[in-house]
N, CA, C and O of each residue as an XYZ file, in Angstrom:
496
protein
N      -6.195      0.210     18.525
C      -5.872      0.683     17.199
C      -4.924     -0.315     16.562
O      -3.870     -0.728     17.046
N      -5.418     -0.606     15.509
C      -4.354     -1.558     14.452
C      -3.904     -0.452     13.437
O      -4.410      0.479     12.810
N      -2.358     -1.209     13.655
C      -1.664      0.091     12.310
C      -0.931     -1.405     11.794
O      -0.447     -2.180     12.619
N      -0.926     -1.747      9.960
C      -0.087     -2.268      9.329
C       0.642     -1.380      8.499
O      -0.027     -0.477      7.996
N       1.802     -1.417      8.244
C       2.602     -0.658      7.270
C       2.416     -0.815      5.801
O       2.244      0.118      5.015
N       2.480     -2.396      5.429
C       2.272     -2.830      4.185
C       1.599     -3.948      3.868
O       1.757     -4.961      4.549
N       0.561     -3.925      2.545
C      -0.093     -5.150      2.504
C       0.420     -6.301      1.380
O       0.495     -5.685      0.316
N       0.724     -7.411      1.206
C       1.404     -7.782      0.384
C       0.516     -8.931     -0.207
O       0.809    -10.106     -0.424
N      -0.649     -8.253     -0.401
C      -2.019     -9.012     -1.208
C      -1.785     -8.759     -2.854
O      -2.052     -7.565     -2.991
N      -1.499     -9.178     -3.870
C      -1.591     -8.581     -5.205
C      -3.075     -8.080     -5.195
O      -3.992     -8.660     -4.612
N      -3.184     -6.944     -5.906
C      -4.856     -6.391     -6.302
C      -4.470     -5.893     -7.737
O      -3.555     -5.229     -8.224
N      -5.724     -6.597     -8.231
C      -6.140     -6.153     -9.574
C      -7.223     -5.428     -9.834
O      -7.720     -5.202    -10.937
N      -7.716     -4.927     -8.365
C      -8.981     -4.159     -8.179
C      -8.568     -3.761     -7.146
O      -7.658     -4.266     -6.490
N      -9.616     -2.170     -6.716
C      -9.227     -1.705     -5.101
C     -10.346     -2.617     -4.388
O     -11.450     -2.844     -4.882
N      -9.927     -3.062     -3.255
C     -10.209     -3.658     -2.232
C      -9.418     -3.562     -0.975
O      -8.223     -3.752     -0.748
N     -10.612     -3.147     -0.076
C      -9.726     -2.879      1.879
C      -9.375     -4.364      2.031
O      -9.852     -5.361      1.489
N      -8.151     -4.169      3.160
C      -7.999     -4.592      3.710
C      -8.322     -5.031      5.056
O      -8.295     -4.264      6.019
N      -8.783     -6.882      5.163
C      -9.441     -6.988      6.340
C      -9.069     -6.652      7.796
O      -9.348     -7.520      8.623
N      -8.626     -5.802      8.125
C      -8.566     -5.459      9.500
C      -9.339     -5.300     10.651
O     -10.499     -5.079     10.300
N      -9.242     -5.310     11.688
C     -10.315     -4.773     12.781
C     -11.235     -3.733     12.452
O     -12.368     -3.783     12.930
N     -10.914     -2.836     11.729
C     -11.546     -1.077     11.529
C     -12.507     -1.741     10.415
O     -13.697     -1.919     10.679
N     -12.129     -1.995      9.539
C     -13.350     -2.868      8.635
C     -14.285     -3.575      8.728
O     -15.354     -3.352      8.157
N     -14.088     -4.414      9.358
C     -14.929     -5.327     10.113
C     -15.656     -5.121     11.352
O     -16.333     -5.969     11.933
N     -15.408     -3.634     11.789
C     -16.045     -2.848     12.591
C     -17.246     -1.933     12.091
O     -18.171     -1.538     12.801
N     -17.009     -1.592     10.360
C     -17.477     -0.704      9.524
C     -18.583     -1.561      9.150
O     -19.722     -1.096      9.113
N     -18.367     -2.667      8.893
C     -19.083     -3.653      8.766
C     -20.435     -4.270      9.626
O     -21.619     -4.438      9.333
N     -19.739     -4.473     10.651
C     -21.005     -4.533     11.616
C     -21.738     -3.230     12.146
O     -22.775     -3.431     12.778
N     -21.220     -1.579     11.918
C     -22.126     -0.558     12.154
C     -22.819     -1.001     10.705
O     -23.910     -1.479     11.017
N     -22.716     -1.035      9.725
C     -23.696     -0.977      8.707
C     -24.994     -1.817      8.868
O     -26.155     -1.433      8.728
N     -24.387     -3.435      9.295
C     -25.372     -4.452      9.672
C     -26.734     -3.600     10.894
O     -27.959     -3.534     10.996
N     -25.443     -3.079     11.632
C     -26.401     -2.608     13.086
C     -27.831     -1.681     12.916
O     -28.940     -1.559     13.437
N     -26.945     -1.078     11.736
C     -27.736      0.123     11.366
C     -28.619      0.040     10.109
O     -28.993      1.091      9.588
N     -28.999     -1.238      9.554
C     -29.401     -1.769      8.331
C     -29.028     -1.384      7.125
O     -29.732     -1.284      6.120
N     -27.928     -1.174      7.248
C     -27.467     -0.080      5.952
C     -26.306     -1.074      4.868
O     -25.307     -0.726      4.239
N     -27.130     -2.684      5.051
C     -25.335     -2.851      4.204
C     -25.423     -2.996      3.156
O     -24.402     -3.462      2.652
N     -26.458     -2.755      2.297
C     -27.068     -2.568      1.152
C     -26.348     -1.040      0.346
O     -25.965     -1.054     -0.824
N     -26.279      0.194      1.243
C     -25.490      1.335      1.128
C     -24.720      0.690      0.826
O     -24.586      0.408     -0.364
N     -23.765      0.113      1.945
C     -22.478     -0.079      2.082
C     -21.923     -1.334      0.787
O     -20.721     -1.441      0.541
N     -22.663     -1.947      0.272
C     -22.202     -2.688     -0.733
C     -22.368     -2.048     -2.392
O     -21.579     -2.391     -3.273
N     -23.071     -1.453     -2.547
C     -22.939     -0.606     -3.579
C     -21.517      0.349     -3.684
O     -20.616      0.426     -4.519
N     -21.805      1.032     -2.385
C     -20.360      1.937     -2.141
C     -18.966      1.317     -2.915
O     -18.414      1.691     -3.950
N     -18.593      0.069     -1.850
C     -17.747     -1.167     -1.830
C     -17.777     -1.245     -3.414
O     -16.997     -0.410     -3.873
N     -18.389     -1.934     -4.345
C     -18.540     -2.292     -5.479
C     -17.823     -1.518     -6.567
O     -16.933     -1.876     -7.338
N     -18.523     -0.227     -6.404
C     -18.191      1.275     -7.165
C     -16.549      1.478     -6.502
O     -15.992      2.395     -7.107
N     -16.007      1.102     -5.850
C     -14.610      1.712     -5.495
C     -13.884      0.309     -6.072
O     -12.849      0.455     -6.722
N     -14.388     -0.997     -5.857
C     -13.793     -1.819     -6.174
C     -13.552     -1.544     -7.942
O     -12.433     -1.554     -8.456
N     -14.792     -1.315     -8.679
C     -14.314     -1.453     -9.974
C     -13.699     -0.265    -10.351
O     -13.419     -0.371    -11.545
N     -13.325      0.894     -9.881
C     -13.182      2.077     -9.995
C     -11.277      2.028    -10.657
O     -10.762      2.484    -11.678
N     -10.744      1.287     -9.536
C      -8.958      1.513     -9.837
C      -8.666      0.380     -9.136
O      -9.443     -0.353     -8.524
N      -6.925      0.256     -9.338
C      -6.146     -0.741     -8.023
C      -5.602     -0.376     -7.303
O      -4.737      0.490     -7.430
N      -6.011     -1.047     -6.074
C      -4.499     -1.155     -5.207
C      -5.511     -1.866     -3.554
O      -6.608     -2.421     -3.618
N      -4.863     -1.655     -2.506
C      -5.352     -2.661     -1.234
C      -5.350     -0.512     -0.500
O      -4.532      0.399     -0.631
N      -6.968     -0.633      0.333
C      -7.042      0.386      0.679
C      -7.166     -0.036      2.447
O      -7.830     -0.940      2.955
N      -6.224      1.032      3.149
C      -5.953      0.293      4.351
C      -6.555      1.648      5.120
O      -6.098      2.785      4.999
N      -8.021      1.132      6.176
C      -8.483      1.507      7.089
C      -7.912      1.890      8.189
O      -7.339      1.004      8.823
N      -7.892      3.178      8.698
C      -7.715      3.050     10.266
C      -8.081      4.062     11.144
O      -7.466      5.128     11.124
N      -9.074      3.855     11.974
C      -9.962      4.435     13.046
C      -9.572      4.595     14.024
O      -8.350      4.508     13.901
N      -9.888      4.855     15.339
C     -10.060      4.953     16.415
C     -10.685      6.389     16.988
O     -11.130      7.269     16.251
N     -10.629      6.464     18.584
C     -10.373      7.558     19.523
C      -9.344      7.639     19.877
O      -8.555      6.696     19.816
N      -9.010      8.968     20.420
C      -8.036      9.828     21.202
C      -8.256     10.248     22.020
O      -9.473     10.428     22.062
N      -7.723     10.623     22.952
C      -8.501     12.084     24.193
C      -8.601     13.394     23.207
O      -9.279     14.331     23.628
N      -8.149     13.488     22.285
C      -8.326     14.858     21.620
C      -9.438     14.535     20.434
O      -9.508     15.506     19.681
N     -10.661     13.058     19.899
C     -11.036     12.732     19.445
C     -11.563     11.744     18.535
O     -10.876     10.748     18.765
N     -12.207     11.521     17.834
C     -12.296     10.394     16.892
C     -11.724     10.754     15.791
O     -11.997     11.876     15.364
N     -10.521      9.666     14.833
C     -10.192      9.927     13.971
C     -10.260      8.669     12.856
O      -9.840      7.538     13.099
N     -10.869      9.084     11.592
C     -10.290      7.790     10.407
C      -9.859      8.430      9.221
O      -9.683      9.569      8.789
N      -9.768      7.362      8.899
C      -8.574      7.825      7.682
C      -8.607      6.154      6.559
O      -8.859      4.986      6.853
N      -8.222      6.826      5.259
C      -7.615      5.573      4.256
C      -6.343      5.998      3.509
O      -6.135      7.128      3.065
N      -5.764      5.254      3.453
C      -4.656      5.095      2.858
C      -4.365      4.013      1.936
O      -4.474      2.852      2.330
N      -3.973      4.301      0.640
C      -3.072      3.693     -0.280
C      -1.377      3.969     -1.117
O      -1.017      4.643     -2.082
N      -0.729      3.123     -0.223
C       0.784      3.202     -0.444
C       0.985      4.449      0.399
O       1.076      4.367      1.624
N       1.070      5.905     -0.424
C       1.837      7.148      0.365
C       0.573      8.013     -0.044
O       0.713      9.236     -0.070
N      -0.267      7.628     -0.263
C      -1.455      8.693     -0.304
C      -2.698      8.429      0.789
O      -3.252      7.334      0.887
N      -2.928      9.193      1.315
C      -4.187      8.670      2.391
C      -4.778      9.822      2.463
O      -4.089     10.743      2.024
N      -5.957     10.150      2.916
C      -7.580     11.075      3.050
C      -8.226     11.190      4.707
O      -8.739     10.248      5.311
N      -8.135     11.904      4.977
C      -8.893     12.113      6.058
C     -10.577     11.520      5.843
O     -10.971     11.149      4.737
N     -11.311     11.507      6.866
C     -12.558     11.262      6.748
C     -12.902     12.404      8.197
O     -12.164     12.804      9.097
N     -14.416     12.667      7.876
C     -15.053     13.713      8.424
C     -15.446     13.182      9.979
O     -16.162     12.193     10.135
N     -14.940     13.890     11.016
C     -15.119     12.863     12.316
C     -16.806     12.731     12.682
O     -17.581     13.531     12.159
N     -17.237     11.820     13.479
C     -18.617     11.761     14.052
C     -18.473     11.421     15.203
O     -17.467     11.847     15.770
N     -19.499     10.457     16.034
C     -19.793     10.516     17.202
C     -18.871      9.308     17.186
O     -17.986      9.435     18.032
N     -18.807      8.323     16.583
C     -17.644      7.067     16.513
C     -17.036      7.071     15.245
O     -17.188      7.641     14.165
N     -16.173      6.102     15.839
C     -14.785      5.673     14.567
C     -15.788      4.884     13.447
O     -15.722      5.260     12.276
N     -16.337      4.236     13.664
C     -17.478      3.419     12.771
C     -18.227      4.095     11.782
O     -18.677      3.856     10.662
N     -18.202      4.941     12.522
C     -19.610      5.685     11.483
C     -19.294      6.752     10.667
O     -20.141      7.227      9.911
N     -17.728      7.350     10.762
C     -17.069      8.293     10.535
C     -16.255      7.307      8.949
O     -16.233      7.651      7.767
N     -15.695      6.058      9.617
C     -15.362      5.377      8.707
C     -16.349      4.677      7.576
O     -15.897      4.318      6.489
N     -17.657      4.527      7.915
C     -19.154      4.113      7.521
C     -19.283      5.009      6.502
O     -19.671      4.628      5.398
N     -18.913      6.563      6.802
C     -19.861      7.547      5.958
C     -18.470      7.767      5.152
O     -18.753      7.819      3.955
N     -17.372      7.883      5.311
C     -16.145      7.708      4.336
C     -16.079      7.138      3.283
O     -15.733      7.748      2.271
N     -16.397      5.821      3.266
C     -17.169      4.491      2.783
C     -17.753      5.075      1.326
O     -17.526      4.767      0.156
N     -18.546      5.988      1.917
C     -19.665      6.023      0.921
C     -19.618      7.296      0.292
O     -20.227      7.464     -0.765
N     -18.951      8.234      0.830
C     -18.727      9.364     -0.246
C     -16.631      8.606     -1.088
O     -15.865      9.259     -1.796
N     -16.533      7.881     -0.831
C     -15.335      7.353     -1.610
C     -16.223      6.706     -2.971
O     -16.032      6.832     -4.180
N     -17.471      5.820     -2.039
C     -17.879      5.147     -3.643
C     -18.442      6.022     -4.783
O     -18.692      5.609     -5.916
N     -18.662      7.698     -4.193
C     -18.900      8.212     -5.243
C     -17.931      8.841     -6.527
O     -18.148      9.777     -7.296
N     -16.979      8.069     -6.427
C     -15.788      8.543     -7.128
C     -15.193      9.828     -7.225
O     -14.216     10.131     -7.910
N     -15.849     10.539     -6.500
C     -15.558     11.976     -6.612
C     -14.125     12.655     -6.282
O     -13.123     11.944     -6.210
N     -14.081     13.661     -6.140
C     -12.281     14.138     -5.175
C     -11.705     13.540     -4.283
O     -10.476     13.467     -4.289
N     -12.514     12.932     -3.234
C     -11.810     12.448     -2.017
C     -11.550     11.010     -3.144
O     -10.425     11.259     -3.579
N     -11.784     10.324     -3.489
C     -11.077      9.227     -4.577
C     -10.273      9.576     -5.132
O      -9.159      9.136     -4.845
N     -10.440     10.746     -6.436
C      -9.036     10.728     -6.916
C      -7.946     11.372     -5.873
O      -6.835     11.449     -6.397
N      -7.991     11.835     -4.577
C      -7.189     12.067     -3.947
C      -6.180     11.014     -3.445
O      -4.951     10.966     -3.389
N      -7.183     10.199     -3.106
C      -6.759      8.974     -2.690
C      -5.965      8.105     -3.653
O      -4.997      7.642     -3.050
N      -6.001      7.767     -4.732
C      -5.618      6.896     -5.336
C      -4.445      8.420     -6.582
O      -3.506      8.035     -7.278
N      -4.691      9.306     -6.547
C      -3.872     10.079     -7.113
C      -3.933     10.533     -8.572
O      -2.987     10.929     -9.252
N      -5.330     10.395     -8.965
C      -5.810     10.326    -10.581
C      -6.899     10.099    -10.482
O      -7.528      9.858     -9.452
N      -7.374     10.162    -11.881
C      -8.858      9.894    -12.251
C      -9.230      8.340    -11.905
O      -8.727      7.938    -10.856
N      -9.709      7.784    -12.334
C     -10.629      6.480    -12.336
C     -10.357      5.497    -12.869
O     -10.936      5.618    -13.949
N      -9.989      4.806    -12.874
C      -9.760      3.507    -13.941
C     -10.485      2.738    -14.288
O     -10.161      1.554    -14.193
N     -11.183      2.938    -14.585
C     -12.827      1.579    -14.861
C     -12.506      0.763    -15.353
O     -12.099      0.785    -16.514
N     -12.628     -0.894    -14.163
C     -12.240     -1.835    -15.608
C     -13.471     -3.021    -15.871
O     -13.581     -4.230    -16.079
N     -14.513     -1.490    -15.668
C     -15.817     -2.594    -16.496
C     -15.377     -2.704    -18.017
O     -14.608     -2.002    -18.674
N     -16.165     -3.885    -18.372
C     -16.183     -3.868    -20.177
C     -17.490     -4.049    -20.289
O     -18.320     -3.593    -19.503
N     -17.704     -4.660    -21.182
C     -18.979     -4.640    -22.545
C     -19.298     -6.391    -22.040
O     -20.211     -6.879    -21.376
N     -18.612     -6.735    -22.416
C     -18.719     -8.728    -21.408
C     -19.016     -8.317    -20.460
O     -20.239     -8.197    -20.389
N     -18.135     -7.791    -19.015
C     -19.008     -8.502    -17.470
C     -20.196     -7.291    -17.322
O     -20.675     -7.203    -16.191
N     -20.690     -6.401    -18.290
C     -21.856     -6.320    -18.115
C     -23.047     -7.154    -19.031
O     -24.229     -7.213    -18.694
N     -22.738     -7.491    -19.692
C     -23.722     -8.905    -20.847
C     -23.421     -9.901    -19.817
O     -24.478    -10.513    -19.664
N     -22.477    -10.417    -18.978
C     -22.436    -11.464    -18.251
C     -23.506    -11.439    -16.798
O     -24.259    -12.325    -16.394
N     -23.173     -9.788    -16.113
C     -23.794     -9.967    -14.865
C     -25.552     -9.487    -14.930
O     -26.330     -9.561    -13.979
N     -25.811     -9.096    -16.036
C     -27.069     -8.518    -16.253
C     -27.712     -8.644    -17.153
O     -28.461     -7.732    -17.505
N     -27.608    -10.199    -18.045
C     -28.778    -10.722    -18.057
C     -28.790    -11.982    -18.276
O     -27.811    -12.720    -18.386
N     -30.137    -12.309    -18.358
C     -30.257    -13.961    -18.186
C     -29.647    -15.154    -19.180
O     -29.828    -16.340    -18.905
């Protein structure tokens, strides 16, 4: 288990932090052909608000647990058969912006699409 206290990345967007648990989340998606899910997810949370969202998984003898955290707010995630996949499926009900987001981040949404980087990324 990796635990950091603080990340001292500036973010102008939410984006995890690379840790072990991520890069674990990462290769269940690959494993499982799913990183296509998993980058949409990613995308939708990235443009959603700011701040650095810090992963952390493992087992226990009393179970599998993950979790995210930003600053003093953090969310449980729903346990499964591994830390991966528990953190995998976290992932992806976060990118739906729904409650477990604004829980997390402590408010609604911040969208900082505009009117440019969509004329920029979508079309020719």
């Amino acid at each position: 288990m990796e635990i950091q206290k603080r990340c001292h990345h500036p973010a102008f967007t939410a984006k995890f932090v690379p840790n072990r648990a991520f890069r674990e989340v990462v290769q269940y998606a690959k494993d499982t052909k799913q990183l296509g899910v998993l980058d949409s997810a990613l995308y939708n949370i990235k443009k959603a608000n700011n701040g650095d969202i810090l992963l952390i998984h493992g087992e226990t003898p009393s179970g599998v647990f993950s979790n995210f955290s930003i600053g003093r707010r953090a969310v449980i995630n729903t346990p499964e058969e591994t830390p991966e996949k528990a953190s995998f499926n976290g992932i992806i009900e976060l990118g739906t912006l729904g409650r477990k987001f604004r829980s997390l981040v402590g408010g609604d949404v911040k969208n900082s699409v505009t009117a440019e980087d969509i004329m920029k990324n979508y079309t020719v």
